[in-house]
C-alpha positions in Angstrom: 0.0 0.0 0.0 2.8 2.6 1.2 4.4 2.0 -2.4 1.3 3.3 -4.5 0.5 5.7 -2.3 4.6 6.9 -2.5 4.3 6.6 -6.5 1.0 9.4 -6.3 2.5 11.7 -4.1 6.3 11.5 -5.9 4.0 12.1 -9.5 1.2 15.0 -8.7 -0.9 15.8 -11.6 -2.4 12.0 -12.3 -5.4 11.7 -15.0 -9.0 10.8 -13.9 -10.7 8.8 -16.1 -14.7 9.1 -15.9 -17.9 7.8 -18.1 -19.4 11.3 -18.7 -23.3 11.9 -19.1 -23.0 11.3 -22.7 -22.1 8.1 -22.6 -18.3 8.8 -23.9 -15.4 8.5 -21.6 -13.4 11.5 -20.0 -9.8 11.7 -18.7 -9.0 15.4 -16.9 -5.6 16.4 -14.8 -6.3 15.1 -11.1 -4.7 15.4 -7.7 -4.5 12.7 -5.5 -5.2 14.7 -1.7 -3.6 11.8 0.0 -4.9 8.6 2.7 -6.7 9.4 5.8 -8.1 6.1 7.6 -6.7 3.8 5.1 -8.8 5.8 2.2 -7.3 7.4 -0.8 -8.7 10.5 -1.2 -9.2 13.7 -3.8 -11.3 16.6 -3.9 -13.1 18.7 -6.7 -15.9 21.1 -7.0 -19.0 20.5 -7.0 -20.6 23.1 -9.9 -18.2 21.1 -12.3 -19.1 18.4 -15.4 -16.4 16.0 -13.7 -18.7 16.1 -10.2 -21.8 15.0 -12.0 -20.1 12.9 -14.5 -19.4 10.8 -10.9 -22.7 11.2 -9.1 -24.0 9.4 -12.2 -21.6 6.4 -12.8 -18.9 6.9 -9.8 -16.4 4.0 -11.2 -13.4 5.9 -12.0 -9.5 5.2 -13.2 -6.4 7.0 -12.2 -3.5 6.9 -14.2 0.0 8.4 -13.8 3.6 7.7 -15.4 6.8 8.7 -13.8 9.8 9.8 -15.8 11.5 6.2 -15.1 9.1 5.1 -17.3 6.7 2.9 -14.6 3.1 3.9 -13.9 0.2 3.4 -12.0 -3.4 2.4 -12.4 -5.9 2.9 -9.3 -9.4 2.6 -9.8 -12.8 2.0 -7.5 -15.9 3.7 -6.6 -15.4 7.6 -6.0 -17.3 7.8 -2.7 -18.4 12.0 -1.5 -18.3 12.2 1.9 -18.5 15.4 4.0 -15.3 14.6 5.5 -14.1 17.9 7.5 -10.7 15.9 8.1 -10.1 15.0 4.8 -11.2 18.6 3.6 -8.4 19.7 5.7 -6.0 17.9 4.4 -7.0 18.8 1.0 -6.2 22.5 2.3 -2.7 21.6 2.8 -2.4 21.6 -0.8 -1.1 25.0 -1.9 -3.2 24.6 -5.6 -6.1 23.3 -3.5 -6.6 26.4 -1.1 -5.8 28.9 -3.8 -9.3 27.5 -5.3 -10.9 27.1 -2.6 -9.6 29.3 0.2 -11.1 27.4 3.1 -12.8 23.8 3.8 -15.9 25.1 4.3 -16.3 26.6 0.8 -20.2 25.1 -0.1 -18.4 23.9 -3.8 -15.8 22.5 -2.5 -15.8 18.7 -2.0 -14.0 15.4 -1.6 -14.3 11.9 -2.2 -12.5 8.6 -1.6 -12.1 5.0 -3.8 -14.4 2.7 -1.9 -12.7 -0.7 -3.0 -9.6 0.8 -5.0 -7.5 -1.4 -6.5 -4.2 0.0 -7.7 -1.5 -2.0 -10.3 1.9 -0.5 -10.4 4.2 -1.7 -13.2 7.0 -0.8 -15.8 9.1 -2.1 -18.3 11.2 -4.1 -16.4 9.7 -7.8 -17.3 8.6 -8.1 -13.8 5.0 -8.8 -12.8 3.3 -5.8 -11.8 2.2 -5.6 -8.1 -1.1 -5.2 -7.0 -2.4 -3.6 -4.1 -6.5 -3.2 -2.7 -7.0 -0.3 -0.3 
């Protein structure tokens, strides 16, 4: 677990991948806000198409590469939870509370991967290791 969440904090901007409303999939520039209670968590706002793409179908993909040429692929249920703990952490991210100035900002909200399964591999010819969170 410690290594996947080590590989999304050492490679910051991941890509969410989402089903949007029309049926077609979407992939967007993501942060990942970090664990709290054995959760991975991220935030967003909730006036955006990426929020309701989620309320409607909340499976969703993460994706990241690093320059070594290895990535990672986390997905589960997005799960929005009125978390003031995991808001708060969310605020100790200088790009986060530049948006959002405080955690009690009515647009502001977070969610974690209920069942999140991440695979990290590279080109190495070994097996890629699997983690569930």
């Amino acid at each position: 677990m410690n290594e996947a969440i080590a590989f999304l904090r050492e490679n910051p901007v991941q890509y969410l991948a989402t089903v949007g409303r029309d049926g077609r999939a979407k992939c967007r520039p993501f942060m990942f806000a970090g664990e709290l209670d054995g959760k991975l968590w991220f935030c967003t706002n909730n006036q955006k198409d990426v929020y309701r793409d989620i309320v409607e179908n909340p499976y969703v993909e993460v994706s990241v590469a690093s320059p070594a040429y290895a990535w990672i692929r986390l997905s589960g249920k997005a799960v929005f939870e009125d978390s003031r703990e995991a808001k708060e952490m969310c605020m100790g991210n200088p790009i986060v509370k530049s948006q959002y100035q405080t955690a009690d900002n009515p647009i502001f909200v977070v969610f974690y991967l209920e069942e999140a399964r991440a695979v990290l591999a590279d080109f190495s010819g070994n097996p890629p290791r699997e983690y569930q969170f």
